[in-house]
C-alpha positions as CSV (number, residue, x, y, z in Angstrom):
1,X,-14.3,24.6,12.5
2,X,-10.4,24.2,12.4
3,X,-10.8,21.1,15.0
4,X,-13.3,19.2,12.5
5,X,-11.0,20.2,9.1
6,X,-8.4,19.0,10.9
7,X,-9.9,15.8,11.8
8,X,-11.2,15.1,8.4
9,X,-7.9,16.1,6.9
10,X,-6.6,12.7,9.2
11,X,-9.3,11.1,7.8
12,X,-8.7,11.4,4.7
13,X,-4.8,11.5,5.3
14,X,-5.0,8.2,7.1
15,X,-6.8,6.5,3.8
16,X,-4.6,7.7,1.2
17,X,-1.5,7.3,3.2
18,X,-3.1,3.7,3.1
19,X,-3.7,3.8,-0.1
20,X,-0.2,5.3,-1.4
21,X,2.1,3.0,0.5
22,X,0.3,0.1,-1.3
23,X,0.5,2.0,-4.6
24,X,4.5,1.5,-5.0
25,X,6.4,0.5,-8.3
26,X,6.0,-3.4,-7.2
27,X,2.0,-2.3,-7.2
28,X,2.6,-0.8,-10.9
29,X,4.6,-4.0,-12.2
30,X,2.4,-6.3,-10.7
31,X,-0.5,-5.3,-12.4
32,X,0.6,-4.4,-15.8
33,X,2.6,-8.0,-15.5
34,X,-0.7,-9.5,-14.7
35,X,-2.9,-7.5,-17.1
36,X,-0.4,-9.0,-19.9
37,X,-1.0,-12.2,-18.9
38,X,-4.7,-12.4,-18.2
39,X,-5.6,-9.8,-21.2
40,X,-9.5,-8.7,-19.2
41,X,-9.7,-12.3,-17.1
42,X,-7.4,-10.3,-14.8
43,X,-10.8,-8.1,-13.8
44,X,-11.7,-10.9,-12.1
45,X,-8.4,-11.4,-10.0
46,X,-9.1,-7.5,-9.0
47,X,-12.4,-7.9,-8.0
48,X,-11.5,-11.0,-5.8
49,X,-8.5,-9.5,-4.4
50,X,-10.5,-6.4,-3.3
51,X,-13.2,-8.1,-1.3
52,X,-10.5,-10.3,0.7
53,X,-8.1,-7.3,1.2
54,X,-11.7,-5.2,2.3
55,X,-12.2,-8.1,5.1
56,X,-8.3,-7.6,6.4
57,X,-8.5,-3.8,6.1
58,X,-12.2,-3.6,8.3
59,X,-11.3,-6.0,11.2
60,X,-7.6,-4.9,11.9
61,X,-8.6,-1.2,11.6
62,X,-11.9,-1.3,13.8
63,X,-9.4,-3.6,16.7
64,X,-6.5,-1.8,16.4
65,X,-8.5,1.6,16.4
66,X,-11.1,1.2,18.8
67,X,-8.6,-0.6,21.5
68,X,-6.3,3.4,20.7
69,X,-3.6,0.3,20.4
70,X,-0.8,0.0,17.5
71,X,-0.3,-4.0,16.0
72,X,3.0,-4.2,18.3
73,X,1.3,-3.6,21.7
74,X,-2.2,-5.7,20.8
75,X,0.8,-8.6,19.8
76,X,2.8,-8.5,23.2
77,X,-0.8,-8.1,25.2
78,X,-2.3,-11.7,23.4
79,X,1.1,-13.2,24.2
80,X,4.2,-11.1,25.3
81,X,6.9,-11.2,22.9
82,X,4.5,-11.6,19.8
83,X,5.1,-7.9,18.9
84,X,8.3,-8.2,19.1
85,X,8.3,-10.6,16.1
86,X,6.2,-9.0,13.8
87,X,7.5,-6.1,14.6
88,X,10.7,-7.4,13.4
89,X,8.9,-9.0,9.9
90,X,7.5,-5.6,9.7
91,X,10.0,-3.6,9.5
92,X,12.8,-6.0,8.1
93,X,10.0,-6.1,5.3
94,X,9.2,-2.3,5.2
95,X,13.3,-1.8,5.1
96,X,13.4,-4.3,1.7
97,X,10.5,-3.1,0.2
98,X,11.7,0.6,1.0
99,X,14.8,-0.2,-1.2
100,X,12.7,-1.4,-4.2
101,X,10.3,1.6,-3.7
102,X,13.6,3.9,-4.1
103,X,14.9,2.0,-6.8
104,X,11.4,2.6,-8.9
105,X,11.2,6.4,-8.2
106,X,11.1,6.8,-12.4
107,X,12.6,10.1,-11.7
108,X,15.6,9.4,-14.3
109,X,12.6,8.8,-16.8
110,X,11.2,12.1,-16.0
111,X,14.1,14.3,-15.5
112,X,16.4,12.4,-18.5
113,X,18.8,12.2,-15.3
114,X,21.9,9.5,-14.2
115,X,20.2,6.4,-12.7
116,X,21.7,6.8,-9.3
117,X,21.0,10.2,-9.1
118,X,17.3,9.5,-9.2
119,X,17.6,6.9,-6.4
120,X,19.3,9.9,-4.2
121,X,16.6,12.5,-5.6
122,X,13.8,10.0,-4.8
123,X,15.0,9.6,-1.1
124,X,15.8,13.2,-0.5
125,X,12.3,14.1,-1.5
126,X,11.3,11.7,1.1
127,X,13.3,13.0,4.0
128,X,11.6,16.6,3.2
129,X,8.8,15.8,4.2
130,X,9.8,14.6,7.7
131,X,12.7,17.4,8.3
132,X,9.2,19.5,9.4
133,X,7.6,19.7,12.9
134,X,4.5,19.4,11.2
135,X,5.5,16.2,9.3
136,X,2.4,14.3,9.7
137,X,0.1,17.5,8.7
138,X,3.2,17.7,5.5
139,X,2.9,13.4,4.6
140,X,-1.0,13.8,4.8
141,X,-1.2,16.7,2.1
142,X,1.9,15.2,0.3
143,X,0.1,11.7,-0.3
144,X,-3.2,12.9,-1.2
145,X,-2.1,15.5,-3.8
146,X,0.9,12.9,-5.6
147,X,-2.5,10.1,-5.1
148,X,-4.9,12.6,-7.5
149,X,-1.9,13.0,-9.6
150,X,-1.7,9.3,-10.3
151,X,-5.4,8.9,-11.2
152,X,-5.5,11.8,-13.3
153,X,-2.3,10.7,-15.6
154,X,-3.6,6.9,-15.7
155,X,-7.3,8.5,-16.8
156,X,-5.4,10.5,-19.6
157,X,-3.4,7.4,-21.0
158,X,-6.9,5.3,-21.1
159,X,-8.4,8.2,-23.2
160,X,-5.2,7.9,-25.7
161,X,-5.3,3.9,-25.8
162,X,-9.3,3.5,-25.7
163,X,-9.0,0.1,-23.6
164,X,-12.5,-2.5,-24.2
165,X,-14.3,-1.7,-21.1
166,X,-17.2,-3.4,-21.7
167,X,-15.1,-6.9,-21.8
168,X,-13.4,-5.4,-18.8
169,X,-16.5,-5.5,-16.5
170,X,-17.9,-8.7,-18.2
171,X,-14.6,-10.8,-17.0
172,X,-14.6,-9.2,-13.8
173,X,-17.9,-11.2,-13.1
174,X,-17.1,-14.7,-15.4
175,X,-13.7,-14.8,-16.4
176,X,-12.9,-15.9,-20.2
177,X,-9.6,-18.1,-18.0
178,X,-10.3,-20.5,-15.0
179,X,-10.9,-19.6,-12.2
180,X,-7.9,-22.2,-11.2
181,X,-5.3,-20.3,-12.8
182,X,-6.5,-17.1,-11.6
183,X,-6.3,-17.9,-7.9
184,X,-2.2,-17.2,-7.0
185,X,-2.8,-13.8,-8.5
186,X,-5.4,-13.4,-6.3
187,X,-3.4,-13.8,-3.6
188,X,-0.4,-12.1,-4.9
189,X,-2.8,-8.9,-5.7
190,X,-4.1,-9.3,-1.8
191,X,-0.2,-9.5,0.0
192,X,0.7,-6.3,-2.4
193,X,-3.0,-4.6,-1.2
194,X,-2.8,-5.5,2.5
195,X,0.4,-6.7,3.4
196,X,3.1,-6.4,5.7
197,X,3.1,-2.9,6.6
198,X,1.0,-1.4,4.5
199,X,-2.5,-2.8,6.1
200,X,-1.1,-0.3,9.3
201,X,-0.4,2.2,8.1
202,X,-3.4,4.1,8.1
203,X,-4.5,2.5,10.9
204,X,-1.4,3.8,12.7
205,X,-2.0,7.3,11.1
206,X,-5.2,7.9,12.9
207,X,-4.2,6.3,16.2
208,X,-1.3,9.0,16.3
209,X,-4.1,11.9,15.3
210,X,-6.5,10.6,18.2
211,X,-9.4,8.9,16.0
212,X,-9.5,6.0,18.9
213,X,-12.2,4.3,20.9
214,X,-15.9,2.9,19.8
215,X,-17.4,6.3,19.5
216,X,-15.2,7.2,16.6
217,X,-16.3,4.0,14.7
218,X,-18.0,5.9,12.0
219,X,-14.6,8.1,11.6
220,X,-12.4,4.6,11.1
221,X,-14.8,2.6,8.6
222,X,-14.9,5.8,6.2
223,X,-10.8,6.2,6.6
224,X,-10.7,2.7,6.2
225,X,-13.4,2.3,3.0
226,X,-12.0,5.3,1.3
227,X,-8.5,4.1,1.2
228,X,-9.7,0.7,0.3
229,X,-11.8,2.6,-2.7
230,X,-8.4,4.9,-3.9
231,X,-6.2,1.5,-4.4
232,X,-9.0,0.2,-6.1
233,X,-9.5,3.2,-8.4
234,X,-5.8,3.6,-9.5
235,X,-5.7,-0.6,-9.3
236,X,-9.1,-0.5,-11.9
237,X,-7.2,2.4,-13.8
238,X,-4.4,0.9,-14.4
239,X,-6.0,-2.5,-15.1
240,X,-7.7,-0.6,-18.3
241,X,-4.9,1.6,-19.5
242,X,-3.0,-1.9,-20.0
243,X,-5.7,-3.7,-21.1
244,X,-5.9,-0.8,-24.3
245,X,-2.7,-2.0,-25.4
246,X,-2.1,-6.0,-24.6
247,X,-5.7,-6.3,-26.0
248,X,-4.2,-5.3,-29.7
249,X,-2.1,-8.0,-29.4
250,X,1.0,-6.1,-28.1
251,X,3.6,-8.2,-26.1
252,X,5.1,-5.5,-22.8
253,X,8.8,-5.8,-22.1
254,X,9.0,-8.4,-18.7
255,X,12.0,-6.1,-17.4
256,X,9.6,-3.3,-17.1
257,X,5.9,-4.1,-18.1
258,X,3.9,-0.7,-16.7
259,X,6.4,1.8,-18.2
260,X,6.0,-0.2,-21.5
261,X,2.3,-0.5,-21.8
262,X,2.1,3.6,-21.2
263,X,5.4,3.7,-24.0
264,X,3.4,1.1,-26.3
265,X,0.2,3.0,-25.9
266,X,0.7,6.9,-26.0
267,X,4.5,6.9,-27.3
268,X,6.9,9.2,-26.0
269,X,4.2,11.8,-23.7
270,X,3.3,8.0,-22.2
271,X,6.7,7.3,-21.0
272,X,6.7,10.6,-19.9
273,X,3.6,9.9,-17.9
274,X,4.9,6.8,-17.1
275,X,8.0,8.3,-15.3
276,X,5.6,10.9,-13.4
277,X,3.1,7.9,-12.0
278,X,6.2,5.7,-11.0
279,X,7.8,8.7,-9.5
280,X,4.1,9.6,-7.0
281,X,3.8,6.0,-6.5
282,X,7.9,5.5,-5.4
283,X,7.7,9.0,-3.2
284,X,4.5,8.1,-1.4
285,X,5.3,4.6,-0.9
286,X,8.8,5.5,0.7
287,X,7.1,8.4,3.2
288,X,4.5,5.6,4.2
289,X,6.7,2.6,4.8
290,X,9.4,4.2,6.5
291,X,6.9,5.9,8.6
292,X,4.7,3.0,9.6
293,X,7.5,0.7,10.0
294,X,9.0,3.4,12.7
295,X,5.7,3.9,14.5
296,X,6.1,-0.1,14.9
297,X,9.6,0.7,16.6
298,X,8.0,3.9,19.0
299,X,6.0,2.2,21.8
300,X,8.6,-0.7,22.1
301,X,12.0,1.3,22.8
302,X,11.3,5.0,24.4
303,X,14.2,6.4,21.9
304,X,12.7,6.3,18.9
305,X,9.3,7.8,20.5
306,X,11.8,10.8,21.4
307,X,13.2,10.9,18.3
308,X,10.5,9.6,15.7
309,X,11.3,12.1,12.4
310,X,14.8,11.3,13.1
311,X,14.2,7.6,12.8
312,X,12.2,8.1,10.3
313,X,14.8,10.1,7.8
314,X,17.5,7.4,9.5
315,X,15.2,4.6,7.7
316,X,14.9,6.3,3.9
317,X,18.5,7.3,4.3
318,X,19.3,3.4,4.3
319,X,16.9,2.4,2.1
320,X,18.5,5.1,-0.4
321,X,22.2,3.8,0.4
322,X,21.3,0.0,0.1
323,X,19.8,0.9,-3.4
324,X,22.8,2.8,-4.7
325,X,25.3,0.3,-3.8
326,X,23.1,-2.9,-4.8
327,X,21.7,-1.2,-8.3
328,X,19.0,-4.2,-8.6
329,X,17.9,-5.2,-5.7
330,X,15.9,-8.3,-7.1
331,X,16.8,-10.9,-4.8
332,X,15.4,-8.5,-2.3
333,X,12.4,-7.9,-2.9
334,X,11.6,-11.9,-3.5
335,X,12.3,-11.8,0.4
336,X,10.0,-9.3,0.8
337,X,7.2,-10.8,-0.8
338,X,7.7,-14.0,1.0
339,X,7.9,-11.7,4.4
340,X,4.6,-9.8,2.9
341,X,3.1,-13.7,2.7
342,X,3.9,-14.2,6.1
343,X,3.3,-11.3,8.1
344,X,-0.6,-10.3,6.8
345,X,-2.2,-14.1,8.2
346,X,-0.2,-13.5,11.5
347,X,-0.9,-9.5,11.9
348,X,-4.8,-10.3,10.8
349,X,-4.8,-13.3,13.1
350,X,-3.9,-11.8,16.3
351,X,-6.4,-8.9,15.1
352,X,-9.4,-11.6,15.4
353,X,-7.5,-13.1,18.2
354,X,-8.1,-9.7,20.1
355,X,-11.2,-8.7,18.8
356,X,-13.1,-11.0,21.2
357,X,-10.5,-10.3,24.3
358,X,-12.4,-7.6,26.9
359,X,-8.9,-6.5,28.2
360,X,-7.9,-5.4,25.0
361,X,-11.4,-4.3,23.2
362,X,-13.3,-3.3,26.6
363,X,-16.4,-4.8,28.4
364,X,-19.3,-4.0,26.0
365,X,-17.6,-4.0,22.2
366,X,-19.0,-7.1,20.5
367,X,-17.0,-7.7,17.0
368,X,-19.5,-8.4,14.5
369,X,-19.4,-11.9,13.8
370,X,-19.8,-11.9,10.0
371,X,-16.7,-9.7,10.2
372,X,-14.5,-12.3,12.4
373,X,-15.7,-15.3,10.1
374,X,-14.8,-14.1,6.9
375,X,-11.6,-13.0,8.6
376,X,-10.9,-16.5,9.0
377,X,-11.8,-17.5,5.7
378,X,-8.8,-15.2,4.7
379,X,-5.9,-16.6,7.1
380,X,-6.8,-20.1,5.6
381,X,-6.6,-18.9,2.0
């Protein structure tokens, strides 16, 4: 009984750690930016996003865990030296975005506390985690409790602002905008879903637990659907707790656009709220960047395998320093996107790449070809 809880606790671990580390403050901004600017057209943008961020998910989890290989080693076996480099994108991009993710722990709005002193707070709550021996067992409870947190504050502020679903779920089938002008935020919603490191990270999670090979394929589609289905749900949540405010006409401050739509619509117990959802998202995003940007690091140089918690606190301990000297890290996180751009068409494409190679996939695993076609589809775009 204890061997199949703890397997379904990596599961389930593996999916929201997914689902967390794509859930950061950029996550937050992003869609309460977009939300602004589409009004319920933006239900359409989610909708589209989802599906092409479902197709990256499915065929880099099913080759990454049914070949028991992490994204660096299938990259050096298609062509040696490729894991190197997106290794390198991966966690030059993890680093950056690890900064932003510390700089928009929200903590100061929840606490009422000195800026920098919730940058050092958010970090140190971080490095907790991993100063365990049963870190991974820790991150796996940690992100799944702070992830039902989230949904159940956003769920609260869409009772208090009482957001027009039904236009909601009409738009997210034919837009009221053009389809045109909807399409970079498609993308943009896809790289902040599925990109850079955050498309491995659950994959990585239940490599390191032992959910490996073809026979666990049933284990890695529902870890991989149910992660998919929590950044959807907080992504959807979100969508409509914004929507209850722009749609009565309100304009959200540009600096800070989520915090201000939960200020706007439920007052001073939203910002509250706010603070508390921005703090989850900045905590969980932190434990699963700096994680799967290390176990990136572990296979390729025997030191860091040795010493991977160390590493790991080594990595939010940076991110936390960079962010208290820099104070608006801006200019970063541009970079970031642009590596975020970058790195999902090349990590998916040497995914389909080794989805038809035997040495890496075995003798008899066919990749379903509906799976490898529509994964194509999404390198173009």
């Amino acid at each position: 009984m204890s061997g199949t809880k703890k397997k379904s606790g990596a599961l389930l671990g593996a999916a929201f750690l997914m689902a967390t580390s794509a859930i950061g403050p950029g996550f937050l901004t992003q869609t309460a930016k977009f939300t602004g600017d589409f009004k319920a057209s933006f239900a359409f943008v989610i909708l589209a996003s989802v599906i092409l961020a479902a197709i990256a998910q499915l065929n880099i989890w099913r080759v990454l865990c049914i070949s028991g290989m992490r994204g660096q080693d299938v990259g050096n076996r298609i062509l040696p030296g490729l894991g190197y480099f997106v290794s390198f994108l991966i966690v030059l991009g993890g680093l950056v975005f690890n900064i932003g993710n510390v700089g928009g722990g929200g903590l100061q709005t929840v606490l009422g506390i000195p800026t920098q002193l919730g940058y050092f707070l958010a970090g140190g709550l971080a490095i907790l985690v991993f100063l365990s021996k049963n870190a991974k067992g820790i991150m796996d409870r940690l992100v799944k409790i702070l992830g039902a947190v989230m949904i159940l504050v956003i769920l609260l502020v869409i009772f208090m602002v009482k957001p027009p679903i039904a236009s909601g779920l009409k738009n997210s089938i034919l837009p009221e905008a053009s389809i045109v002008s909807l399409f970079p935020a498609i993308l943009t919603l896809l790289g902040g879903t599925v990109g850079g490191y955050i498309t491995f990270a659950g994959a990585h999670r239940l490599i390191d637990a032992g959910v490996t090979g073809e026979d666990k394929l049933k284990d890695i589609h529902y870890s991989a659907v149910m992660g998919m289905f929590v950044a959807t749900l907080v992504r959807v949540l979100l969508f409509f707790a914004v929507l209850g405010v722009v749609a009565k006409g309100v304009s959200l401050d540009a600096k800070n656009p989520a915090a201000d739509a939960f200020l706007q619509g439920a007052g001073v117990i939203g910002q509250r709220i706010s603070g508390l959802v921005l703090c989850c998202a900045a905590i969980t995003s932190i434990v699963g960047a700096a994680y799967t940007s290390v176990s990136f690091l572990k296979t390729l140089f025997p030191a860091v395998a040795k010493r991977e918690n160390l590493f790991i606190i080594g990595f939010i301990l940076l991110s936390t320093l960079v962010m208290a000297g820099l104070g608006s890290p801006a200019k970063l996180l541009v970079l970031a996107g642009s590596l975020n751009g970058l790195i999902l068409p090349v990590s998916l494409g040497i995914c389909l790449v080794a989805s038809q190679n035997k040495k890496i996939m075995g003798e008899n695993y066919k990749h379903p070809k509906i799976l490898l076609f529509l994964g194509i589809v999404v390198v173009v775009l």
